[in-house]
N, C-alpha and C positions, 0 to 999 in steps of 0.2 A: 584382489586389488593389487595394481603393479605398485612398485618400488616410490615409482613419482607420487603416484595418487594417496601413497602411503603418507610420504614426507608431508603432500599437502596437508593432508589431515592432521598431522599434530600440530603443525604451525594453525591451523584454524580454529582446532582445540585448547592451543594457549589464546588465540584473538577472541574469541569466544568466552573464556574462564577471566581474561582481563576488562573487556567491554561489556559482557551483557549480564547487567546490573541498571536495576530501577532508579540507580542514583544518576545513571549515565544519561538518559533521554533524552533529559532536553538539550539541544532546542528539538530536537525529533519531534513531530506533529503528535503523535502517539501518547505526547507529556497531556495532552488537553482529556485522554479518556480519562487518564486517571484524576480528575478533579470530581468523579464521580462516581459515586460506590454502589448504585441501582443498576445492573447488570443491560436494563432496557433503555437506560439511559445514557450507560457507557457504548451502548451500539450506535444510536444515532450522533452520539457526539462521536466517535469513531468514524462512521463511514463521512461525516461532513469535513473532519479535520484532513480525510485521505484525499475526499473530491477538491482541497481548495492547497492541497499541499502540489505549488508548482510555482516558481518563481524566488524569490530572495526570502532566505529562511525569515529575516527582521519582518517582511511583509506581510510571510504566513503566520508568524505568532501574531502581528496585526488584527490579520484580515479576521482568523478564526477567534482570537480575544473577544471581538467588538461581536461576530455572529453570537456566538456561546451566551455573550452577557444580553442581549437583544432577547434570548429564546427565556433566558430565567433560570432557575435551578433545575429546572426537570426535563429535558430537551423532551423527550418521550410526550407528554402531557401536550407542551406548546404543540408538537406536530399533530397529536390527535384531534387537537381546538383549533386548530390552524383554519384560516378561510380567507376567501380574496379581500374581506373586508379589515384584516390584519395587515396587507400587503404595505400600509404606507411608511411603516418601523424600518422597512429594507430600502425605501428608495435610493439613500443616499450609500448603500452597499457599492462597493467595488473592490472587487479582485482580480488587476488583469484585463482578464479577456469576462469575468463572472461580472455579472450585475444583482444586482436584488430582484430583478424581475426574474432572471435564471433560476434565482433560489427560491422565488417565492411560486413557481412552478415547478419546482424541485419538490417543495414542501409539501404539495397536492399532492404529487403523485406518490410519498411515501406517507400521507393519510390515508390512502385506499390501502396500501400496504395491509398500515399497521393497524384498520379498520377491519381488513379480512383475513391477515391472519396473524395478526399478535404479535409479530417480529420481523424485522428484515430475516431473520437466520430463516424461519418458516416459508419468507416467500423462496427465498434460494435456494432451500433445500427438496423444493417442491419439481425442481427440474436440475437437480445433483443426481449422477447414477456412481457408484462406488465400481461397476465393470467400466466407467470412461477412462483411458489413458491419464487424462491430469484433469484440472478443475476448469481447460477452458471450455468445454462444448454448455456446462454450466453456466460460466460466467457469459458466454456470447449471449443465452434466454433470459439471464438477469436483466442486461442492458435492453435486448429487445423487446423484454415484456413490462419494465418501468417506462419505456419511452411510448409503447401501444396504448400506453393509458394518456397520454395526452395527444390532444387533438392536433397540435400546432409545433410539431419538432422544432424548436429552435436551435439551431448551429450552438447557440452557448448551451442548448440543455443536452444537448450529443456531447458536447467537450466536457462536460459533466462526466457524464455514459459511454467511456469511448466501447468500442466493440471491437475484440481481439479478430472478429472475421474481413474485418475492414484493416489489417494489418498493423493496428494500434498494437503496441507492447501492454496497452494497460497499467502502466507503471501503479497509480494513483488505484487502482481498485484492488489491483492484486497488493497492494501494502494494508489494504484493509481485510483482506481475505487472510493476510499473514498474523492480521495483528486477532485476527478473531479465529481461529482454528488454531496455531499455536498456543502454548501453556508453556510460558518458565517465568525466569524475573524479568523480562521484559515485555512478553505475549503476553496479556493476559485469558487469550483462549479462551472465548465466553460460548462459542460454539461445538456443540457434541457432533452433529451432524455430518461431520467433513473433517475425512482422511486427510492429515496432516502432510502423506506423503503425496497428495496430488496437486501440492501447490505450485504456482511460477514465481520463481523470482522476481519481484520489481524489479525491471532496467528500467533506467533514466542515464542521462548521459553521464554521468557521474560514477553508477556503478558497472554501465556497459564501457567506459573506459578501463577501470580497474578490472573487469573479467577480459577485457582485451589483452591488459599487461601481463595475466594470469596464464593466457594462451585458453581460455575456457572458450572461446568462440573469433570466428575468423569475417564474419558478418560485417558488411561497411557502415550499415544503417542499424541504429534500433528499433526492431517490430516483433513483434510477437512468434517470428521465426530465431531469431536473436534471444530472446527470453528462455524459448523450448531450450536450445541449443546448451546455453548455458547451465537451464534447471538441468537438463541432464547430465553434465559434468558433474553436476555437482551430488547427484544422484546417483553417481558413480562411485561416489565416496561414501554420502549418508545415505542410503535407500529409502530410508523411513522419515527423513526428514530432510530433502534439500534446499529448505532456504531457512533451514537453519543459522546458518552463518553471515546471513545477509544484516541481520544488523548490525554487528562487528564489523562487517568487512565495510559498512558506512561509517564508522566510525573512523577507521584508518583516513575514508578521506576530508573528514570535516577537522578531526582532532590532531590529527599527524599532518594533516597542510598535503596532501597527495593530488597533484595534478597532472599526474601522466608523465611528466618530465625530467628524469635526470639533475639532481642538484645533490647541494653538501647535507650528509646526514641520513641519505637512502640509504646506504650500506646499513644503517643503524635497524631498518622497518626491518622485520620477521619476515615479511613477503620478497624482500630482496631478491633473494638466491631464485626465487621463481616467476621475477620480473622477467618479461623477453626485451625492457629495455637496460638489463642489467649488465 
């Protein structure tokens, strides 16, 4: 490791040892698994809170609040009983660009799921290979083979499912991949299945800003060549785990006020000295 990549590491080793902590989460989407201590239950309340985490944090504690209390104590249960004849609970759903009709064909298609094989982790890991470079050629079969089960692709149930071969970053799935394959105080790592080391970093414009300031990627656009790019900076430091530090490093810019910009108090960030707008 050169000299640079050294420095960054300890400065990410303090943002890491200061941020990630269980107490920190909220507002982080991620706050909504832990309302629930059944492993099968903390996954679909997981992967719901990643697919509807996009837009103003106040909206997504909202959106996902009103889903969660809608499903009942046992998300798991409601999806297994779930049927078109339940649909009328969601009408008045809205997220955005999501409706209730999105979710309520969302819900279908992780009945067959969890109908034939007991888990989202089982269907994923059905088409996971540990010889793949990272987790996306798995995640592209995720997306492709929940979307084969429904008859009628709707544009809201694609922005559900985006597909990293269609140059989507995946922001929203890969946070769920993060949050279910890692294990510390903030992971809770419900899945065995899947090498920690072959995840992509969530970009969103927030943290592909912040890995710009980094100098970790030169990319104008965020896509899934921008994600690569960055996971591997960052794998250049932690081999075994690069996105590792992604939820620290979200934390600088939710809690530190970090917009890209130049003002009073930068010099203060730990990331200063390795801003390029420093």
């Amino acid at each position: 490791m050169d000299k640079k990549n050294t420095q960054l590491k300890n400065v990410l080793e303090r943002l890491y040892a200061k941020y990630n902590h269980r107490e920190l989460i909220a507002p982080d989407p991620l706050q909504f698994v832990y309302r629930y201590s059944e492993p099968r239950d903390m996954e679909i309340a997981a992967l719901l809170a990643a697919t509807l985490a996009y837009g103003r944090v106040a909206q997504i504690e909202k959106s996902v609040t009103s889903l969660l209390q809608f499903m009942g104590k046992n998300p798991f249960k409601f999806i297994l009983n779930f049927s078109k004849s339940k649909t009328d609970g969601l009408l008045n759903f809205k997220h955005r660009f999501t409706t209730g009709e999105h979710l309520a064909s969302f819900f279908l298609l992780l009945k067959n799921v969890l109908t034939e094989f007991g888990s989202i982790e089982m269907f994923f890991a059905k088409e996971y290979h540990p010889s793949d470079p990272n987790i996306i050629p798995a995640l592209s079969k995720f997306s492709d083979n929940l979307l084969s089960m429904h008859v009628k692709n709707s544009k809201g149930l694609k922005y559900l499912l985006p597909n990293p071969k269609d140059g989507s970053a995946c922001k929203r799935l890969n946070l769920f991949l993060r949050w279910m394959v890692r294990k510390d105080d903030v992971d809770p790592g419900l899945w065995k299945s899947v090498d920690k080391s072959k995840l992509i970093v969530p970009v969103d414009v927030h943290m592909g800003r912040l890995c710009k300031l980094l100098g970790l990627y030169r990319r104008k656009t965020i896509s899934i060549a921008a994600a690569v790019e960055i996971t591997e900076n960052f794998r250049s430091i932690e081999p075994s785990d690069p996105v590792k530090y992604d939820f620290a490093l979200s934390r600088v810019g939710i809690l530190e006020n970090c917009t890209g910009r130049h003002r009073a108090g930068c010099e203060f960030c730990e990331l200063f000295k390795f801003c390029f707008r420093a």
